[in-house]
C-alpha atoms as one frame of an Amber mdcrd trajectory, in Angstrom:
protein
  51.429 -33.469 -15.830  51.061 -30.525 -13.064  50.900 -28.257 -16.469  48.647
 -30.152 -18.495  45.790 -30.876 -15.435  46.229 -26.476 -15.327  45.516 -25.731
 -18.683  42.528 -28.137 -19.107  41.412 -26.581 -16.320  41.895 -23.107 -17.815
  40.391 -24.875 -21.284  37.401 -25.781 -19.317  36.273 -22.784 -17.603  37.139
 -20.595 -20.680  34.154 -23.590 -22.583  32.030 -23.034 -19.929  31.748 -19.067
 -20.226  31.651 -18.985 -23.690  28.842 -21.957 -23.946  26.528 -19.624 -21.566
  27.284 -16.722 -23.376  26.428 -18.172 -26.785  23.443 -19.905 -25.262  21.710
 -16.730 -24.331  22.832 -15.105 -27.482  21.033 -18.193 -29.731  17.706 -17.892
 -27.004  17.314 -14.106 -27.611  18.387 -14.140 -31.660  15.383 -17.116 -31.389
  12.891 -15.166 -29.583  13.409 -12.493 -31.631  13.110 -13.811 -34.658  10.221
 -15.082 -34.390   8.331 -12.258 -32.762   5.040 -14.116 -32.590   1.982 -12.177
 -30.616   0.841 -13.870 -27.215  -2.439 -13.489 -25.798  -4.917 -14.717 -23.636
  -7.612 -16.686 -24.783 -11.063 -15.934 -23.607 -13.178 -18.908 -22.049 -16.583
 -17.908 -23.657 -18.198 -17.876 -26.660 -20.757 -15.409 -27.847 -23.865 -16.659
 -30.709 -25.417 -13.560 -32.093 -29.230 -13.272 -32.110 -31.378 -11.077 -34.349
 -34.105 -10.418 -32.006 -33.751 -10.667 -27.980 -37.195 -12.528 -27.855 -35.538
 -15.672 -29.883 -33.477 -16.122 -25.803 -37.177 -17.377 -24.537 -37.914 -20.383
 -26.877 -33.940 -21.924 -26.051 -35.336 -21.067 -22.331 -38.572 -22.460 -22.314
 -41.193 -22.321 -19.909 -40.105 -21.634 -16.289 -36.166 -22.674 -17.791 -36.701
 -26.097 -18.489 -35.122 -26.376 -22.080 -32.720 -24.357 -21.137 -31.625 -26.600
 -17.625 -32.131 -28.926 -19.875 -29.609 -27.940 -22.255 -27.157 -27.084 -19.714
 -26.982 -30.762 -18.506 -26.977 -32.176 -21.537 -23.768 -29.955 -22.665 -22.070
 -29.395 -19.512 -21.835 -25.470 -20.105 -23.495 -22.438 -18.893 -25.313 -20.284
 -20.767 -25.500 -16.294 -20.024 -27.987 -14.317 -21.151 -28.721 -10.927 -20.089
 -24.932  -9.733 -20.392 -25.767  -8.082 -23.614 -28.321  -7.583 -25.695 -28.786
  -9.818 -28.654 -26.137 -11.975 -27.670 -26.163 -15.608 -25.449 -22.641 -16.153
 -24.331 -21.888 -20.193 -23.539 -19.001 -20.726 -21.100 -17.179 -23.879 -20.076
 -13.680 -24.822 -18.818 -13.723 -27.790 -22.086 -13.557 -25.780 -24.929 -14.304
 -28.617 -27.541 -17.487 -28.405 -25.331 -18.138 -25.442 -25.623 -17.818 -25.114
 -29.533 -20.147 -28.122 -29.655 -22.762 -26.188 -27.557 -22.566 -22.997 -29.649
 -23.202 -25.062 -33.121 -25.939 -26.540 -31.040 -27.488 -22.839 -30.641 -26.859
 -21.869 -33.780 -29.080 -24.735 -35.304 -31.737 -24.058 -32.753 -31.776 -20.455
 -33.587 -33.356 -21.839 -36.998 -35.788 -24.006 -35.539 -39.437 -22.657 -34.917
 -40.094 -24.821 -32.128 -37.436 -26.037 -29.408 -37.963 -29.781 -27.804 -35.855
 -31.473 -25.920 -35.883 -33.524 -28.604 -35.128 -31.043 -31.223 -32.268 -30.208
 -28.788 -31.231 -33.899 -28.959 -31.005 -33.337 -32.765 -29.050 -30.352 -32.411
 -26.292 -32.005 -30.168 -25.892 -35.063 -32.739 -25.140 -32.238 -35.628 -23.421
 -29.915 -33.421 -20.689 -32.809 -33.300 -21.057 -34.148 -36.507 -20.078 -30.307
 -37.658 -17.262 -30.546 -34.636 -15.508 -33.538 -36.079 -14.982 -31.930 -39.314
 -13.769 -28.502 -38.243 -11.306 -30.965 -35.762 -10.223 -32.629 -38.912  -9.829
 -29.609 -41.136  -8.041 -27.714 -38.652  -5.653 -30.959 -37.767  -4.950 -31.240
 -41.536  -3.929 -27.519 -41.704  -1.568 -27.569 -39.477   0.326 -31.277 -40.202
   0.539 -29.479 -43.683   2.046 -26.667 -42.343   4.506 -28.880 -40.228   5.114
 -31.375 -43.536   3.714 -34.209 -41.713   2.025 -36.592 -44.357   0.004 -39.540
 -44.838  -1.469 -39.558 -41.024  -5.120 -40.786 -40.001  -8.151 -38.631 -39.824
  -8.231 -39.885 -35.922  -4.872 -37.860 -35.579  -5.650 -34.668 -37.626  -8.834
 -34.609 -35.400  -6.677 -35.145 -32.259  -4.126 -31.736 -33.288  -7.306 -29.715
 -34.031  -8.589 -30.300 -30.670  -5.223 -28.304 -29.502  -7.171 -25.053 -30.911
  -9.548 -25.602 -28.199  -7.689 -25.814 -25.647  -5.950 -23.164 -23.279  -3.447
 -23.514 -20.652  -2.485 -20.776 -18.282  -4.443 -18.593 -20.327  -2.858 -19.438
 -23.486  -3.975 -21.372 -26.682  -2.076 -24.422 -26.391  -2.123 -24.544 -30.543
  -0.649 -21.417 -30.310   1.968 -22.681 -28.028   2.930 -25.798 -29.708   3.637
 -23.478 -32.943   5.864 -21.143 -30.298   7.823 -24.226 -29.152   7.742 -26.387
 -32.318   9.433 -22.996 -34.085  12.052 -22.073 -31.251  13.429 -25.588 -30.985
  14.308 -25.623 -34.802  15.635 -21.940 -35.082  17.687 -23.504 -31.938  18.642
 -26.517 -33.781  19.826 -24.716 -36.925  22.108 -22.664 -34.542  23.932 -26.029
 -33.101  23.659 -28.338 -36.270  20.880 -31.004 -34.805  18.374 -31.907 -37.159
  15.922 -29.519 -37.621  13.082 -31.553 -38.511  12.890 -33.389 -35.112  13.114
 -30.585 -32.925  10.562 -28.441 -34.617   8.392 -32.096 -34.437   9.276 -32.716
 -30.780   8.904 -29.291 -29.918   5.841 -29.032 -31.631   3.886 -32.300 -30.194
   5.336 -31.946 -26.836   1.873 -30.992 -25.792  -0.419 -33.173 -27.588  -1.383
 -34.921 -24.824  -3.510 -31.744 -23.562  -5.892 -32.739 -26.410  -7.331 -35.621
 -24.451  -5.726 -35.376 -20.806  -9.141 -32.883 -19.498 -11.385 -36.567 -21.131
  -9.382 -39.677 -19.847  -7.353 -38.030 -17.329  -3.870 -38.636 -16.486  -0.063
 -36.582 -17.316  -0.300 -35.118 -20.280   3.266 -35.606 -20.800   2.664 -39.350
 -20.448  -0.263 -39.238 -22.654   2.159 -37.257 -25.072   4.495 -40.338 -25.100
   1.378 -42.614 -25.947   0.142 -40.806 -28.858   3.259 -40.407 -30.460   3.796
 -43.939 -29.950   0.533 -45.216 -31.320   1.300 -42.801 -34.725   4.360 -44.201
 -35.359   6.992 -41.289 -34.828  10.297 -41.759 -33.902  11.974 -42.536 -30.406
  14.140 -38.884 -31.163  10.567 -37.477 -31.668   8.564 -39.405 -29.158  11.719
 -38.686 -26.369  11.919 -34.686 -27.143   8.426 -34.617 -26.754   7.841 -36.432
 -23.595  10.694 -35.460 -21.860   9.731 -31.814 -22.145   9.643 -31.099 -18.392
């Protein structure tokens, strides 16, 4: 018995090195496989304007329409950083796209209202739902996800707007999503489900900066309401 409890012992520690040493080895083979590109993502967006003097009908007289316009979007707008350009800043970047459609359409407008800025906003998000939705669907179809709601494609394509510690969470997902099913293929677990859970294990930073709350919590919600699987659904959640 004295024998046996020794060499399980010796069994065990002998597992135990080797399953750190061929942990690293599958984590770096992973990482350098896929050899992505990280970068920061800036929090601005710049709208190109033909002639400088276009700036002072969006501004208005003594900065009304533009305080106006500020309000209504919840951004800031810059502009004597360059010439010919406006730059629109704000920490919501599905915000901020909105508000740079917005400009664009006034741009074409002889004369700026607050109405006609009204107008703008209503098409600005019109435009924003379907770049949401296009973007969503180009991604599920790059992660063989099919027959999902226009609701949900909308909700991934928000990731594209969104950064978090400087990094486009999109971006991110795709890192993660990518890694966990190189990492699956190296231990046998199904590959589909990782690269899913990996994938969606942020999805609740799509709506968390609107209603508030975890966004790994609101990552478990989502995935419930779509119908995924628990594996799925768990990975995802359970990510910190």
């Amino acid at each position: 018995l004295h024998d046996a409890e020794l060499r399980l012992a010796h069994n065990l520690e002998g597992v135990t090195e080797s399953a750190v040493r061929d942990a690293r080895a599958m984590l770096a083979s992973s990482i350098v496989r896929y050899n992505a590109i990280a970068c920061r993502e800036s929090n601005s967006a710049k709208i190109m304007v033909t002639r400088d003097e276009m700036k002072g009908r969006l501004v208005g007289r003594g900065g009304r329409l533009i305080a106006y316009f500020e309000e209504l979007f919840g951004v800031d707008v810059i502009f004597n950083d360059e010439p010919n350009t406006i730059i629109v800043s704000c920490f919501n970047l599905v915000q901020q796209e909105i508000a740079r459609l917005a400009i664009e359409r006034l741009m074409r407008e002889k004369i700026i209202t607050e109405q006609v800025i009204d107008q703008a906003r209503s098409g600005a998000q019109t435009d924003m739902e379907r770049v949401l939705e296009k973007e969503g669907q180009r991604v599920l179809a790059v992660l063989g996800v099919a027959n999902m709601p226009a609701e949900f494609a909308r909700l991934i394509g928000r990731l594209r707007f969104r950064t978090s510690y400087g990094q486009n969470v999109l971006r991110h997902c795709y890192e993660v999503g990518f890694l966990s099913r190189m990492l699956a293929s190296e231990i046998g677990a199904n590959e589909n489900t990782a690269l899913l859970g990996g994938f969606f294990h942020d999805i609740g930073k799509a709506i968390d900066q609107e209603v508030g709350g975890a966004h790994d919590a609101l990552t478990k919600e989502i995935l419930e309401k779509y119908g995924f699987s628990w594996e799925i659904t768990h990975a995802a959640w359970t990510h910190h």
